[in-house]
C-alpha positions as CSV (number, residue, x, y, z in Angstrom):
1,X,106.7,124.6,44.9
2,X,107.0,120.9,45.1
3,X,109.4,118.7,43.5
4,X,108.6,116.9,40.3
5,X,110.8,114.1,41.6
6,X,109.7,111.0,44.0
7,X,113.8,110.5,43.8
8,X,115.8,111.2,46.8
9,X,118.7,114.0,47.3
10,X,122.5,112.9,45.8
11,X,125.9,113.7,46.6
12,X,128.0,115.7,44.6
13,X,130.0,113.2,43.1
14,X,126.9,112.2,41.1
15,X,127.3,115.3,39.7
16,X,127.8,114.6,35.1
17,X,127.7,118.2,34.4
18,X,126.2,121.6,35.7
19,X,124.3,124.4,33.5
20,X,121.8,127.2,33.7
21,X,118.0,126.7,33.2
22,X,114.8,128.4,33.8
23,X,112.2,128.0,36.8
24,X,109.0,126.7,35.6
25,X,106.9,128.7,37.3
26,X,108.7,132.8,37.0
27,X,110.9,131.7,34.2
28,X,114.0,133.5,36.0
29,X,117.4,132.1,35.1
30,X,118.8,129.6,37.7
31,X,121.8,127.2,38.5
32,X,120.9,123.7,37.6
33,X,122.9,120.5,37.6
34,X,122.7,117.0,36.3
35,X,122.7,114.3,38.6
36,X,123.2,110.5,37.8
37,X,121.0,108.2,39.9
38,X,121.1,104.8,39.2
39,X,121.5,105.1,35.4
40,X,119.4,107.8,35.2
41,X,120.2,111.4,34.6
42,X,118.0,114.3,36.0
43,X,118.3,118.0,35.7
44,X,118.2,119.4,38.9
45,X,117.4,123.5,39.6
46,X,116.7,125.1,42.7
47,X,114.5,128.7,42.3
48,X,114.8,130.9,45.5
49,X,111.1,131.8,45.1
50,X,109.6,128.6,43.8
51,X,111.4,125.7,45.3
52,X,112.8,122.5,44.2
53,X,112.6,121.3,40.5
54,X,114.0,117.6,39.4
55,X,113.2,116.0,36.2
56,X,114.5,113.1,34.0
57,X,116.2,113.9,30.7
58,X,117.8,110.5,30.0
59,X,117.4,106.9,31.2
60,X,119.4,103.9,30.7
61,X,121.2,102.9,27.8
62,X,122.4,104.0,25.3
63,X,124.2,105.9,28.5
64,X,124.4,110.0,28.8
65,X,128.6,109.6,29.3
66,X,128.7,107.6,25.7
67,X,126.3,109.6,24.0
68,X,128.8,112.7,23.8
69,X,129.7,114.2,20.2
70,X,131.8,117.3,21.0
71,X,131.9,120.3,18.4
72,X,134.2,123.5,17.8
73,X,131.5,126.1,18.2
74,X,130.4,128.2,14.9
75,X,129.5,131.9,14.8
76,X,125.6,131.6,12.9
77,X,125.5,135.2,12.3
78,X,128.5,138.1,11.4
79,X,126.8,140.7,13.7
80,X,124.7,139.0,15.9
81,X,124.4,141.2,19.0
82,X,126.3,140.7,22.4
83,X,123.9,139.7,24.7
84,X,122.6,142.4,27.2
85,X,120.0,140.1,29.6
86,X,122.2,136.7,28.9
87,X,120.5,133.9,27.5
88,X,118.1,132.9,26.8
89,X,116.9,136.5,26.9
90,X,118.5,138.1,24.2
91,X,117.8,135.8,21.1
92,X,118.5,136.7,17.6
93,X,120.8,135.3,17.4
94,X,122.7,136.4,20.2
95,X,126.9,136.0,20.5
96,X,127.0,133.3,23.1
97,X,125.2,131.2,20.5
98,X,127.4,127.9,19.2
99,X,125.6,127.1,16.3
100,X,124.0,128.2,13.0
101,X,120.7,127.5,11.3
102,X,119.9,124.0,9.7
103,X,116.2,124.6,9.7
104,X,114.7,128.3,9.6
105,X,110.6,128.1,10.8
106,X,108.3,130.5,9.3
107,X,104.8,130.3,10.8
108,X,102.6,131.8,8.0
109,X,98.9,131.5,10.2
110,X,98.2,130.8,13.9
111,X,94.5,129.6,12.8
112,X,94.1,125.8,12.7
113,X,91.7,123.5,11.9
114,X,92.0,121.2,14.6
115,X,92.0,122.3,18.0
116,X,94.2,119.5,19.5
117,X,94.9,118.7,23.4
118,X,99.1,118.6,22.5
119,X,99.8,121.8,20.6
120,X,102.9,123.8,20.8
121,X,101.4,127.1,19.3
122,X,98.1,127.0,21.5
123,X,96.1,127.6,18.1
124,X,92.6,127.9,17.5
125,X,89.8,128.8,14.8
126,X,90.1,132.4,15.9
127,X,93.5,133.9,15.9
128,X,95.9,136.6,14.9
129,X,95.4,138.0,11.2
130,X,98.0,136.1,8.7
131,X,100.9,138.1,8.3
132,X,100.7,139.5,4.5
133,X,103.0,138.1,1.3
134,X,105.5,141.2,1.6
135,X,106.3,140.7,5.7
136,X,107.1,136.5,4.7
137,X,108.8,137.9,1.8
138,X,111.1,140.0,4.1
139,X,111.1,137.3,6.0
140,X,112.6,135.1,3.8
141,X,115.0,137.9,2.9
142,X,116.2,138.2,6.3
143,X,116.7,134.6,6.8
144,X,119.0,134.5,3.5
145,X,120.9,136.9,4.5
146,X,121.7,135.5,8.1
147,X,121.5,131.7,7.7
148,X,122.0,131.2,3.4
149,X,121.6,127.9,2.5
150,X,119.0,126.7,5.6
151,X,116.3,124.5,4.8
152,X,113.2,126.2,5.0
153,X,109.9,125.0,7.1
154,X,106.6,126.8,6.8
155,X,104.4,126.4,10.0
156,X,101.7,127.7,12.0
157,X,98.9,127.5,13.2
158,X,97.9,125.1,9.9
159,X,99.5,126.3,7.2
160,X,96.7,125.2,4.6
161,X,94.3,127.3,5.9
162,X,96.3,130.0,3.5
163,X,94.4,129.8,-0.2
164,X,98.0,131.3,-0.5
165,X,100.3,128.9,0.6
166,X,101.5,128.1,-3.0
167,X,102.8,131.5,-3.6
168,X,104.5,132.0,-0.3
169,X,106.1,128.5,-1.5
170,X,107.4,130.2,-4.7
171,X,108.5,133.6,-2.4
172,X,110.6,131.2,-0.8
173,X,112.0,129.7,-3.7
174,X,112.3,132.9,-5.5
175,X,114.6,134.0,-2.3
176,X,116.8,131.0,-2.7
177,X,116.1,128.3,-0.6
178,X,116.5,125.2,-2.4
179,X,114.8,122.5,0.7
180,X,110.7,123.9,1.5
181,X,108.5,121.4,3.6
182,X,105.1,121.9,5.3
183,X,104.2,121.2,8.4
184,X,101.1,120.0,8.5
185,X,98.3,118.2,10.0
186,X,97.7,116.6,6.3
187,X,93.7,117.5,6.4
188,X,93.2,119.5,3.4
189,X,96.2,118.0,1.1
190,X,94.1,114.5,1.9
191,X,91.2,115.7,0.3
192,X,92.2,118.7,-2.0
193,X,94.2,117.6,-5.2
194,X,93.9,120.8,-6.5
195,X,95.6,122.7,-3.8
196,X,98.4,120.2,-3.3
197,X,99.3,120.0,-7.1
198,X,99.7,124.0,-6.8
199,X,102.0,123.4,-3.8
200,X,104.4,120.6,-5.5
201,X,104.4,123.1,-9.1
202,X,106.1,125.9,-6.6
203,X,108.3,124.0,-5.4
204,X,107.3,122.1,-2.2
205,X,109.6,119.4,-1.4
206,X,108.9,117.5,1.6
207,X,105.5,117.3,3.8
208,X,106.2,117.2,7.5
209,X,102.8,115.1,8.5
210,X,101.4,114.8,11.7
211,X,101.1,111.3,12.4
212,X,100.3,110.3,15.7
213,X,99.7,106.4,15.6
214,X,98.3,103.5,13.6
215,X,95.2,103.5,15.6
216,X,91.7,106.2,15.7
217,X,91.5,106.0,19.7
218,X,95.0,107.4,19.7
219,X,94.1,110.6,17.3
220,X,91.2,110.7,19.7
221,X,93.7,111.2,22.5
222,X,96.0,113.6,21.0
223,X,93.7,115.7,18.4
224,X,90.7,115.6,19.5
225,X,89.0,113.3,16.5
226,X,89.2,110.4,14.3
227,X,91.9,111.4,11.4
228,X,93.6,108.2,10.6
229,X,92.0,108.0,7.1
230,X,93.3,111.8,6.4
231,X,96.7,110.7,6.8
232,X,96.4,107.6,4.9
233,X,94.5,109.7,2.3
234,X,97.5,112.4,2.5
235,X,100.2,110.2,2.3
236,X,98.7,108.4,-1.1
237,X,98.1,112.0,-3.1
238,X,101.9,113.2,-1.9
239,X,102.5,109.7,-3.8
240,X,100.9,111.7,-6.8
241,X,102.5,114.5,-7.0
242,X,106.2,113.3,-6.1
243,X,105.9,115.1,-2.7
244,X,108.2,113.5,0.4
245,X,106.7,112.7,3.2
246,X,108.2,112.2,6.3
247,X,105.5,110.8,9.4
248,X,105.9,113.3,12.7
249,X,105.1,111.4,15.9
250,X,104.0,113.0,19.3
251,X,105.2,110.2,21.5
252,X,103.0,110.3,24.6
253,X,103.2,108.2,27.5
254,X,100.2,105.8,28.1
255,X,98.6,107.1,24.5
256,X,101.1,105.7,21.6
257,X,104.3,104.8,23.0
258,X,103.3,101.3,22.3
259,X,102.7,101.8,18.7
260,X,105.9,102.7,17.6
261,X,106.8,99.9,15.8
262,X,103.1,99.3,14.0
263,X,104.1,103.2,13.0
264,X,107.7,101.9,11.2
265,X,105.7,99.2,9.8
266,X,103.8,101.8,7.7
267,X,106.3,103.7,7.1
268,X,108.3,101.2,5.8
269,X,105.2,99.5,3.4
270,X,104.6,103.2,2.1
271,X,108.0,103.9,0.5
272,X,109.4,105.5,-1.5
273,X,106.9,108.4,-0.6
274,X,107.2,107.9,2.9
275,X,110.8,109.5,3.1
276,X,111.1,109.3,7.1
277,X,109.6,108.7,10.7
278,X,110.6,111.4,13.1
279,X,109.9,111.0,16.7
280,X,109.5,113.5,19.2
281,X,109.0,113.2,23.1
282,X,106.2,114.9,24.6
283,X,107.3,118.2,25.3
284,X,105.3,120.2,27.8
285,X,104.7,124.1,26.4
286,X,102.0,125.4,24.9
287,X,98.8,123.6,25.2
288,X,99.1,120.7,27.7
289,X,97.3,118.8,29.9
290,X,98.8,119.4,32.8
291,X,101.8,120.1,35.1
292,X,104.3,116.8,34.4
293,X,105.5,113.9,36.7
294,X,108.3,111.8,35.9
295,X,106.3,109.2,34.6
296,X,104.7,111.5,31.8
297,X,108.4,111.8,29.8
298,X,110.1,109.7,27.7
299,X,113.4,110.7,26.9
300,X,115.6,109.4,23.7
301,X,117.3,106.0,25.4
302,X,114.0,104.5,26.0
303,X,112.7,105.7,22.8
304,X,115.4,104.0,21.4
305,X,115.1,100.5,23.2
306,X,111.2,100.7,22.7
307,X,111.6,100.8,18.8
308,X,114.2,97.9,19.2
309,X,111.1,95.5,20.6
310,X,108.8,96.6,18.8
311,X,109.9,95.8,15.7
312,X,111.3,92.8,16.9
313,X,115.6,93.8,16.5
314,X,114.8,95.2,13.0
315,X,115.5,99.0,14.0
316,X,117.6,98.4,17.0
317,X,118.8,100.8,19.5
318,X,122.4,100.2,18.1
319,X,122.5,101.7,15.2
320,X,121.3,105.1,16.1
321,X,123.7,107.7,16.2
322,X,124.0,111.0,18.3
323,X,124.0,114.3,15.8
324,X,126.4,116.1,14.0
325,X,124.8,119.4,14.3
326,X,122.8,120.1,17.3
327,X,123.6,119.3,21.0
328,X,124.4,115.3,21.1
329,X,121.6,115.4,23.9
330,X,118.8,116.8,21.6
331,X,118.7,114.4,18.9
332,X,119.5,110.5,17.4
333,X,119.2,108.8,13.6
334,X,119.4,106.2,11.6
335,X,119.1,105.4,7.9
336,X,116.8,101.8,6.8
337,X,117.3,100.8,3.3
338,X,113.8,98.5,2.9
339,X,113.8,95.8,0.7
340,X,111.0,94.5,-1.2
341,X,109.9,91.8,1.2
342,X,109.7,95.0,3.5
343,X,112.3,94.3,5.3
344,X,115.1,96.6,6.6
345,X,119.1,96.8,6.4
346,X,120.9,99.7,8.2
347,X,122.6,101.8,6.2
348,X,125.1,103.7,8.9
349,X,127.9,102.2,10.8
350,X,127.1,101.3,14.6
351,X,127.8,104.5,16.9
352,X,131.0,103.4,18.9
353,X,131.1,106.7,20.8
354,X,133.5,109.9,20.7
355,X,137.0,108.9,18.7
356,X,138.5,112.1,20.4
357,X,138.5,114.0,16.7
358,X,136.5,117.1,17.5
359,X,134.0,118.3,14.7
360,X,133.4,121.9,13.3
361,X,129.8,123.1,14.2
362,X,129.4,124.9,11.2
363,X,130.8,121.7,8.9
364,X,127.8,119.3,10.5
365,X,125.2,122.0,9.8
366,X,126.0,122.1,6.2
367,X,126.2,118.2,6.5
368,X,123.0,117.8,8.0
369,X,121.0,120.2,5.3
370,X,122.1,118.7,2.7
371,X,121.1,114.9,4.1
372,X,118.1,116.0,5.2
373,X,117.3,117.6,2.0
374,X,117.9,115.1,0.2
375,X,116.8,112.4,2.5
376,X,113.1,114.2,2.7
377,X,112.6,115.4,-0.9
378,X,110.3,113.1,-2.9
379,X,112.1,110.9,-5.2
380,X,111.9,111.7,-8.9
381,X,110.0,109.7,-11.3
382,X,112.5,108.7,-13.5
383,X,114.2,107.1,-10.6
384,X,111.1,105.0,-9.8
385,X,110.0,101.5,-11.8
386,X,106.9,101.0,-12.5
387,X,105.8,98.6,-9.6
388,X,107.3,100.7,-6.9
389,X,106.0,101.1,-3.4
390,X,102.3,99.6,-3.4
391,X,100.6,100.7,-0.4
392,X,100.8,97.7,1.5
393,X,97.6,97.5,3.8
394,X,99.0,98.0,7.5
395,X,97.9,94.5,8.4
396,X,99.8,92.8,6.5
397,X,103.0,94.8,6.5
398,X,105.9,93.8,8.4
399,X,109.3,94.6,9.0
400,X,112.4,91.9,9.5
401,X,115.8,91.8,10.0
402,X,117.0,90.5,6.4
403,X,120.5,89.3,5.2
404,X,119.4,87.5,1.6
405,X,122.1,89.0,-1.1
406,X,121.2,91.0,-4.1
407,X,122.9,92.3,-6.6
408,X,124.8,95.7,-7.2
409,X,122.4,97.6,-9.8
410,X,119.3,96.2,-6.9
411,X,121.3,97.8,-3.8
412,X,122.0,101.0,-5.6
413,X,118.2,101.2,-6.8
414,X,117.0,100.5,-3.4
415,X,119.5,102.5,-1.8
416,X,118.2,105.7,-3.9
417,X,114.5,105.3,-3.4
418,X,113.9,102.7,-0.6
419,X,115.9,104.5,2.2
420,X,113.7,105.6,5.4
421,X,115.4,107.5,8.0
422,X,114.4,107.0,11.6
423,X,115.2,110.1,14.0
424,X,113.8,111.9,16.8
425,X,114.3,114.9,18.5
426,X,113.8,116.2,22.7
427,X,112.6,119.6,22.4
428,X,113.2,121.3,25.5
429,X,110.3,122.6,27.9
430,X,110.3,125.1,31.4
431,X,111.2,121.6,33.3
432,X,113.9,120.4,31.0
433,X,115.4,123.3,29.7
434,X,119.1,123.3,29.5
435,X,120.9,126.4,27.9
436,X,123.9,124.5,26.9
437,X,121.6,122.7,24.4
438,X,119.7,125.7,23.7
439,X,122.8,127.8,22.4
440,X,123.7,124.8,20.5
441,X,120.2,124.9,18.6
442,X,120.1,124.6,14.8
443,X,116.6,124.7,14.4
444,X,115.4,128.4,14.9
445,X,112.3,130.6,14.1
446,X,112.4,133.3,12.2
447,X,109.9,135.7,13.8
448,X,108.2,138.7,13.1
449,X,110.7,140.9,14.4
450,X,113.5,139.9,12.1
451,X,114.9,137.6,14.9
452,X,116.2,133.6,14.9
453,X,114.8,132.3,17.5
454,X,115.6,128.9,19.3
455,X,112.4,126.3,18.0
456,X,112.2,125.5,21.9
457,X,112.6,128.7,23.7
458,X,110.2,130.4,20.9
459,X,107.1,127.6,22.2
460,X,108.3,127.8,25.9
461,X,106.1,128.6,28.1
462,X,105.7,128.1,32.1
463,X,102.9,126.6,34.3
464,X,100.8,129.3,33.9
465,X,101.3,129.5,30.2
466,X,103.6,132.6,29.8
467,X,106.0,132.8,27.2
468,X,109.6,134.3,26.1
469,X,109.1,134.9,22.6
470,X,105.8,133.6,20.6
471,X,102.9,136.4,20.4
């Protein structure tokens, strides 16, 4: 098997760090290393049987030594099993895992509406039947018993192709969980009031939306059709119903990298419903187009410094900060407050890199469920004013680095219902897979054996499509 690298072969003193991974092609568990060339970091794995594999997970700056956040390991479940295979074989979650749920995924369909050219779940029209109310209620049982307190995401498939969805919203409330967001494409909350009303009055909270760009000819690209006036439409009935949204980008190479800061911009006009804009990198499991070259990633540095030009300095790379609960390499954030001139003040110090103090694990999951629920959550209506948060037509919105002074009662105000965070997050694929980040993982599926599953080894599959874990 050829490499996946035009880059040539590196001493061992350019060594940052070794782990395990997976080949691409058999999925066996191999050595792999990471090697620093010229700024750059690349996972390197050798498979006996299929050859040579090298592949960029970070370039440039902010660099891969600075970006460290060490963590005193947490034990997610009482009597999670030992491991009999080793990882990432025995999932569920197994003892040599380091961290415990923030976010439990429940896919509730595998049908979709879309049939998109970038899909982790490979879904179509026809699929699977739905799994019935009583197997998500156990579900949801399960998951409170082995990860209380995590914030709850129902997936698929598309979820709203369940008439349902609203009382699988109220199981999970009913079983405790006080965060539940939808991952959606946004299609049939765009144009069905009805339905979404019946969502928010169980207890929805937060809409995950698939939002790809600010442009047609990138949906086109990346979902097969024209949907930008779906997810305009979405967005402005979550407005009416008090229903967070946060905008979930597929950055692809060549497609929308260079929208990112026309995608801010939006974001930014359209609060206080638009709660967040959450990036993530091309990852390539599931339904791709096809086996990837260096050139077809984009890993979180340069995510970073693109943002930073786009929007002009107002969102730079600086003030984004590694996590607190996952793997430091997984993950960075930042927190806008947006003014009414729409434009932006950071809200978090500057990252100035590891202090030495080493955090608890278990201390930044709770940390981070409660921000994010509260960060993604719509904000009530008593905390709004009247004029608050026209939807500024994208063509004239912009976003500026702003220093004018306002008073204490207008900081606090704006602070409670004009905050956007910015964050992204490198899901892991065959190529990229690391297991040190996998067993730090914090984002797990709950699937239909009563396991947690890690969100990127459940989608993994290899070249041929094969996977660990999903059906």
């Amino acid at each position: 098997m050829a490499s996946t690298s035009n880059k040539p072969e590196n001493p061992a003193d350019d060594t940052v760090g070794r782990t395990l991974s997976l080949c691409p092609v058999c999925l066996k568990r191999i050595e792999a290393v990471r090697r620093e060339i010229d700024g750059e970091v690349w996972l390197c794995k050798h498979c006996p049987e299929h050859g040579e594999f090298k592949t960029p997970v970070w370039r440039g700056n902010p660099s891969w030594r600075t970006w460290q956040r060490p963590k005193t390991p947490a034990a997610p479940v009482a009597d999670r099993p030992l491991p009999v295979k080793g990882c990432p074989f025995d999932c569920g979650l197994c003892r040599d895992h380091h961290q415990r749920s923030c976010t439990v995924v429940i896919d509730v369909t595998q049908r979709c509406d879309l049939v998109c050219p970038i899909c982790f779940a490979r879904s179509t029209h026809a699929a699977p039947e739905d799994p019935d109310r009583h197997e998500l209620e156990r579900r949801f049982a399960r998951v409170a018993r082995t990860s209380p307190g995590s914030n709850i995401q129902l997936s698929g498939g598309e979820p709203t192709m369940r008439d349902d969805l609203p009382e699988i919203v109220a199981i999970g409330r009913k079983a405790g969980f006080g965060f539940i967001q939808l991952n959606t494409n946004g299609i049939r909350i765009s144009r069905d009031d009805g339905f979404l009303r019946r969502l928010a009055d169980a207890g929805l909270d937060s809409v995950f939306l698939q939002f790809d760009g600010t442009q047609d000819a990138i949906f086109r690209k990346t979902r097969g059709r024209d949907l930008l006036s779906s997810k305009l439409a979405a967005i402005e009935a979550c407005a009416r119903v008090n229903v967070g949204v946060v905008l979930v980008v597929t950055v692809v190479p060549g497609v929308n990298d260079g929208d990112l800061g026309a995608i801010l911009k939006l974001g930014a006009a359209r609060t206080p419903v638009v709660r967040g804009v959450h990036f993530q990198p091309i990852s390539y499991f599931g339904r791709f187009p096809k086996t990837p070259q260096p050139e077809d990633r984009i890993t979180l540095p340069e995510l970073m410094r693109a943002i930073e030009v786009q929007t002009d300095g107002a969102f730079a790379a600086k003030q984004f900060s590694p996590p607190g609960c996952e793997n430091a390499m997984c993950s960075f954030s930042a927190k806008f407050m947006v003014q009414p001139d729409l434009s932006v003040r950071p809200l978090m110090p500057v990252w100035q890199g590891c202090c030495g103090t080493i955090e608890t694990a278990e201390e930044g999951a709770r940390r981070s469920i409660s921000q994010t629920a509260r960060q993604w959550s719509g904000v009530p209506r008593d905390q709004l004013r009247p004029q608050a948060s026209p939807a500024m037509p994208l063509e004239t919105a912009s976003v500026q680095d702003n220093t004018g002074a306002m008073d204490l009662d207008q900081f606090l105000r704006q602070v409670r219902t004009r905050t956007l965070a910015v964050s992204a997050m490198a899901f892991q694929d065959a190529w990229t897979l690391d297991l040190e980040r996998v067993q730090d993982c914090c984002i797990h599926v709950a699937d239909d054996k009563g396991r947690l599953i890690p969100f990127c080894l459940y989608n993994l599959t290899s070249i041929d499509g094969k996977g660990l874990y999903r059906p």
